[in-house]
C-alpha positions in Angstrom: 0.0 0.0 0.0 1.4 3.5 -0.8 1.1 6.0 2.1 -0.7 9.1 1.7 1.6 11.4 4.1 4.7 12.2 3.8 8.1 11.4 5.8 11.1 14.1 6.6 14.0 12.8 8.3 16.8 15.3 9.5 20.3 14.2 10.4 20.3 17.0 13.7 22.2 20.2 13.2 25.8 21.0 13.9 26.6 23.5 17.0 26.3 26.5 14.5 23.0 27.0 12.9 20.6 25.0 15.0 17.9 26.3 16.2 18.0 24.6 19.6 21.5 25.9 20.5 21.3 27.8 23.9 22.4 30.9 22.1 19.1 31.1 20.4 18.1 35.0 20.3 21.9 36.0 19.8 22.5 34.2 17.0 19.0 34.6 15.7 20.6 35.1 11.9 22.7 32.3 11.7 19.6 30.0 13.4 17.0 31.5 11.0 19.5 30.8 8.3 19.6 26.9 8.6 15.7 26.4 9.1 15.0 29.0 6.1 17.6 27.0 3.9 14.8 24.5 3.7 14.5 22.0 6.7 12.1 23.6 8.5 10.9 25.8 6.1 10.4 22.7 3.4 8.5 20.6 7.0 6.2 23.4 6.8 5.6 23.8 2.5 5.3 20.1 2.9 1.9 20.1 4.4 -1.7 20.7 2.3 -2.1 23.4 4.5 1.5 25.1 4.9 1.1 28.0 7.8 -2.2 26.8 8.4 -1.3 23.5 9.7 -2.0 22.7 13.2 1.9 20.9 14.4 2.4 18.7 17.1 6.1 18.3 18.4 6.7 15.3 19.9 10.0 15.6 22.6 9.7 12.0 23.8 12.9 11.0 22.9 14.7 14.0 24.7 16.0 14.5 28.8 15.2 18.4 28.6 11.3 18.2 27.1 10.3 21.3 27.6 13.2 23.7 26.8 13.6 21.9 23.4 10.0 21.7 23.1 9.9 25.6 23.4 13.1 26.2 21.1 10.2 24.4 18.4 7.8 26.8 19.0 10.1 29.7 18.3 11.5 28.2 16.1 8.0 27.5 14.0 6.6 31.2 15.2 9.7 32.5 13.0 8.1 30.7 10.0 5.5 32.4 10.6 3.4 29.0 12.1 1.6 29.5 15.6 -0.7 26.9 15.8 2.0 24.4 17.0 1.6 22.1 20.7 3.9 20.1 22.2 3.3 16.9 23.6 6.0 15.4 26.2 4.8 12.0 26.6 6.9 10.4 29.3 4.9 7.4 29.7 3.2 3.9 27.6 -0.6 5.2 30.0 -0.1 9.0 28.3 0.8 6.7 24.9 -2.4 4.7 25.3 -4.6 8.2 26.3 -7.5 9.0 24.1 -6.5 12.9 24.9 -2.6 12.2 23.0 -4.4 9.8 20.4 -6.9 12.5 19.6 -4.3 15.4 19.5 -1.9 14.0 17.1 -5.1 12.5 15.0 -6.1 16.2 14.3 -2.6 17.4 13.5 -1.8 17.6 9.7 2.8 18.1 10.8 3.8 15.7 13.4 7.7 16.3 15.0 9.8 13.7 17.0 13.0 16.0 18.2 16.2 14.7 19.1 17.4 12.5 22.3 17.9 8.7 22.9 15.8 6.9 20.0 15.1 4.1 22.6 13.1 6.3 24.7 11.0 6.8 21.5 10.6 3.0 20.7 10.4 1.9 24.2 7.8 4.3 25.4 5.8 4.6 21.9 5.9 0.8 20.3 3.1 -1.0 20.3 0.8 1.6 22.3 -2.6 3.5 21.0 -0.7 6.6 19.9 1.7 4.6 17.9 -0.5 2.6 16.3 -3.0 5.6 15.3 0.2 7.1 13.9 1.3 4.6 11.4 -2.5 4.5 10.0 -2.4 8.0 9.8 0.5 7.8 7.7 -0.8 5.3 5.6 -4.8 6.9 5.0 -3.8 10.9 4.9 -1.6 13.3 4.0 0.0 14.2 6.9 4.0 15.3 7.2 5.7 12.8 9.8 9.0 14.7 10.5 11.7 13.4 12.8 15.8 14.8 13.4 18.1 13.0 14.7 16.8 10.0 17.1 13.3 11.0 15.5 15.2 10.4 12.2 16.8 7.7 13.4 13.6 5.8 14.8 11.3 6.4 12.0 12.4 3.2 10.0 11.5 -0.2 11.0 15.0 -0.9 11.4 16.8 1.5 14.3 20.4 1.8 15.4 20.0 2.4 19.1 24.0 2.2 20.4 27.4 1.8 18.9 30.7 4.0 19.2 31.9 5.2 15.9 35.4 4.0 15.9 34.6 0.6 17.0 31.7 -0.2 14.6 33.6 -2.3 12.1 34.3 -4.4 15.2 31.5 -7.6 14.9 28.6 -7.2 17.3 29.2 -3.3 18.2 26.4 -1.6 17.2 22.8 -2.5 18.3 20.2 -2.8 16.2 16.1 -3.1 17.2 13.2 -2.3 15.9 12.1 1.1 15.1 8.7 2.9 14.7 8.1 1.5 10.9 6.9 4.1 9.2 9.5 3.0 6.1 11.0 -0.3 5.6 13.9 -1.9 4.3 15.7 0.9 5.2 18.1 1.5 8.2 19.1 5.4 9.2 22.0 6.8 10.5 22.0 10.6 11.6 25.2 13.0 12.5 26.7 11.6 10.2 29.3 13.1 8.8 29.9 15.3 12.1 30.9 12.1 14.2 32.0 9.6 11.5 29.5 6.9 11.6 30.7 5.7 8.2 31.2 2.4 10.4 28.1 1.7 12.0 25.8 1.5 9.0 28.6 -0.1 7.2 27.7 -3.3 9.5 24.3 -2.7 9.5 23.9 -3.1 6.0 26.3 -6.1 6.0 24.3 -7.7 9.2 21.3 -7.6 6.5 22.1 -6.8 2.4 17.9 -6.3 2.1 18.1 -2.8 4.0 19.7 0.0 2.4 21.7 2.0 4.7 21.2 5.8 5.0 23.6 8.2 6.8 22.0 11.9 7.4 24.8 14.9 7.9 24.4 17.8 9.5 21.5 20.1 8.1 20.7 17.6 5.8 17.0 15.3 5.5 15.6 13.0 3.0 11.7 13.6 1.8 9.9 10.8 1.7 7.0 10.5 -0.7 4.7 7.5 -1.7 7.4 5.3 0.6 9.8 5.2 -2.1 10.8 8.7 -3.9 13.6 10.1 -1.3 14.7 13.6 -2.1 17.9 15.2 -0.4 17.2 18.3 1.4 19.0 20.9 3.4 23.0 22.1 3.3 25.2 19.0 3.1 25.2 15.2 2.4 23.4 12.4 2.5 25.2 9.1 1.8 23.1 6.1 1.0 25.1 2.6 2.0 23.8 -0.4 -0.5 24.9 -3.9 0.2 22.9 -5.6 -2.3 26.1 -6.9 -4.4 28.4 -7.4 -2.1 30.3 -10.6 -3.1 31.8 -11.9 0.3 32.1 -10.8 3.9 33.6 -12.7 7.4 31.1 -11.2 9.7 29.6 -15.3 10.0 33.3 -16.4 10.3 34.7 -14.1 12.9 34.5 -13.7 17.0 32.7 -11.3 18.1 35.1 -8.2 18.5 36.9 -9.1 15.8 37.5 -6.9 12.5 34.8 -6.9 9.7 36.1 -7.4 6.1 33.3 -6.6 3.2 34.1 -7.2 -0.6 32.0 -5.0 -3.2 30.4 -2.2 -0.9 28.1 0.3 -3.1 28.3 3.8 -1.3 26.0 6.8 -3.3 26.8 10.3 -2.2 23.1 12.4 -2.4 23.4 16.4 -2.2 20.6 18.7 -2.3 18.1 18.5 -4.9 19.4 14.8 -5.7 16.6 12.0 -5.8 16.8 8.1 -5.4 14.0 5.3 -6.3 13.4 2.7 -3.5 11.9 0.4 -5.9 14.4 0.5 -8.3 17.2 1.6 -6.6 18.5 4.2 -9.1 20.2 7.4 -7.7 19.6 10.7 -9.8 21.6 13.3 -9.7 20.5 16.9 -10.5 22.0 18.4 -13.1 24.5 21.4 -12.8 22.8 24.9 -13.4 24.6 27.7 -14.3 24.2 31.0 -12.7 21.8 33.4 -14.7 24.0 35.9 -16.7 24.3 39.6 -15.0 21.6 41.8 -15.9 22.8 44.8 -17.4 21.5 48.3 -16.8 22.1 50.7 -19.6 22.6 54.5 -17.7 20.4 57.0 -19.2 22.1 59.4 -21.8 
């Protein structure tokens, strides 16, 4: 079945430019600068009813709720969208309450922030809320946007733990399930920031079937029908494809040990760049060249 809304996912934003950095009024230009780039901006353009939309932000996943839940707000107000609640649910009873359910049912841009991506799955999975959430995104057109562990937990597929340098060691990243919302695909966020190169590298090689996809910095993927992904934002997205690889040792080696993988694809996606699920074909936008100056005669 093809879904009717519409996923964003957001790799999180580096120190400089994001909009939840402490320093939020003072460096009001440089934090208006990354949403207006198009993250935030293209979350809100998304939806059928753009600054109308009624947006729920969802902090589950973070330790400080309500300050990031607030940075949203302002951050959304900027845009020029008020109508925006935030729902810190902290529990599986607020999960399973018909007040939640009925909240997010009416919202047309639902938010999961950053945090721990376990908190999400482990407080969310299974529950009322959840449940009404992947329905929702399968009978309307609502925008389902997540950054960084709401990025990261939006697959059915979720890397919950593993250090960077150690992930080419066998059996150092976790893996559970996420929230679903997209399948056969496994997401990696802060990426490029904190060199997870590693940790989807054995992800994909755990399971060829999932492609792997590492989010940087001020970067996000839109997700339409459930299979046409479109690179967003300032910098990279680099999608990790283990569907050829001819041989690996991960089955043959203690865990600990090194992993060795022969025939790797990596794809590199910049902005504007799109890439077919179904069929697994990257496109690349072509290069445009700047208009020509436009030049003003001076009146004789």
């Amino acid at each position: 079945m093809i879904p009717k809304g519409k996923l964003i996912v957001i790799g999180g934003a580096v120190d400089k430019g994001s909009f939840t950095e402490k320093n939020y009024e003072k460096e009001i230009e440089k934090n208006f600068n990354f949403f207006e780039r198009g993250i935030l901006k293209r979350v809100i353009t998304e939806s059928e009813h753009t600054g109308d939309s009624r947006i729920e932000v969802v902090t589950t996943a973070s330790q400080v709720p309500e300050e990031v839940g607030n940075e949203y707000v302002k951050a959304f107000s900027y845009l020029g969208v008020t109508n925006v609640g935030v729902l810190g649910i902290k529990t599986r009873e607020e999960a399973n309450s018909d007040e939640i359910c009925s909240r997010l049912a009416q919202a047309h841009i639902i938010m999961f922030t950053g945090g721990d991506q376990l908190r999400l799955t482990t407080i969310l999975g299974g529950t009322a809320v959840h449940k009404m959430l992947l329905k929702k995104y399968s009978t309307e057109p609502v925008v389902i946007a997540g950054t960084s562990a709401g990025a990261a937990a939006c697959s059915n597929n979720m890397i919950y733990q593993g250090s960077a340098h150690e992930a080419l060691l066998k059996g150092e990243i976790k893996i559970t399930s996420g929230l679903g919302f997209i399948d056969d695909v496994i997401i990696d966020t802060h990426f490029v920031h904190r060199g997870r190169i590693g940790r989807l590298f054995q992800a994909v090689v755990s399971n060829p079937v999932v492609l792997g996809i590492g989010l940087g910095e001020d970067t996000g993927l839109l997700i339409t029908e459930g299979k046409t992904m479109e690179a967003i934002g300032s910098g990279l997205v680099i999608l990790v494809d283990g569907r050829n690889i001819k041989h690996t040792n991960i089955t043959e080696v203690d865990m600990g040990a090194p992993i060795s993988i022969e025939n790797l694809t990596v794809h590199v996606m910049a902005i504007g760049d799109f890439y077919d699920l179904e069929n697994h074909i990257l496109d690349i936008q072509k290069s445009k060249k700047p208009a020509p100056a436009k030049i003003t005669r001076m009146a004789e």
